[in-house]
C-alpha positions as a Markdown table, in Angstrom:
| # | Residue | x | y | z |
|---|---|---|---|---|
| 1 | Unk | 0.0 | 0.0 | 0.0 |
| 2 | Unk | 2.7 | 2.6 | -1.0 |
| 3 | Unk | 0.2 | 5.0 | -2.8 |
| 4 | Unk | -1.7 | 5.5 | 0.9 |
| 5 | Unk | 1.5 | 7.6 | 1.6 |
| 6 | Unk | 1.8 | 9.4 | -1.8 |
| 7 | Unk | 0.6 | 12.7 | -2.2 |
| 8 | Unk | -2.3 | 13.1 | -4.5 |
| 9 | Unk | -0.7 | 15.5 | -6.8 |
| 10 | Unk | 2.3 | 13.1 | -7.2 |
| 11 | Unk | 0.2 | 10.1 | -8.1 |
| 12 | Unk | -1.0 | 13.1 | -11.6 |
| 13 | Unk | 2.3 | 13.7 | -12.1 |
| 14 | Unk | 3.4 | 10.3 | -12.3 |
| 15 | Unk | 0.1 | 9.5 | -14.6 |
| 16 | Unk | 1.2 | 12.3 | -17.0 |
| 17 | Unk | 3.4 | 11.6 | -19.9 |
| 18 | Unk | 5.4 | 14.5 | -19.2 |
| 19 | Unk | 7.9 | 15.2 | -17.3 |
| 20 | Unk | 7.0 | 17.1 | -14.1 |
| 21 | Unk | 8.8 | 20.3 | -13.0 |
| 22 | Unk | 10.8 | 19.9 | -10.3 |
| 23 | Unk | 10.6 | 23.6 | -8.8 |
| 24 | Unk | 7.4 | 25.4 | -7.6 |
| 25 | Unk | 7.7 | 28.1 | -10.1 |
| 26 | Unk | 7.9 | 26.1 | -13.1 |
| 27 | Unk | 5.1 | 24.0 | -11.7 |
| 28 | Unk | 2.9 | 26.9 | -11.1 |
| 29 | Unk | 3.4 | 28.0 | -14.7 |
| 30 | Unk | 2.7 | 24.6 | -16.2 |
| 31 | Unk | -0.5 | 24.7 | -14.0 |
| 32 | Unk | -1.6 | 28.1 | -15.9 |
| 33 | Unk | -0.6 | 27.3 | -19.2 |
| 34 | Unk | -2.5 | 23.9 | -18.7 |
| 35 | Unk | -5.3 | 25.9 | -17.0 |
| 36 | Unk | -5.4 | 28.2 | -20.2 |
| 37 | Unk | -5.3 | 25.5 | -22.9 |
| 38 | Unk | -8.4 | 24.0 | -21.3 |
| 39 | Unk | -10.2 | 27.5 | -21.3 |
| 40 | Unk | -9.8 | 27.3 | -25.1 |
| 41 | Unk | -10.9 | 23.9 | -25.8 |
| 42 | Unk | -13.9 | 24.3 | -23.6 |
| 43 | Unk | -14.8 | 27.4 | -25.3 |
């Protein structure tokens, strides 16, 4: 039961195809171009 201690948002990362960024800055921007591109589809 290893994924009872993994964080939530570790367990995406690991599902996505792409390679995470490892700092908090670059993570945050991935989130808002991610964020963005979905505005536009949904539109």
């Amino acid at each position: 039961m290893e994924d009872a201690a993994t964080p939530v948002s570790a367990q995406k990362q690991a599902a996505s195809p792409r390679r995470a960024p490892s700092q908090q800055r670059s993570r945050e921007r991935v989130e808002r171009m991610l964020a963005a591109a979905s505005a536009l589809i949904a539109e």
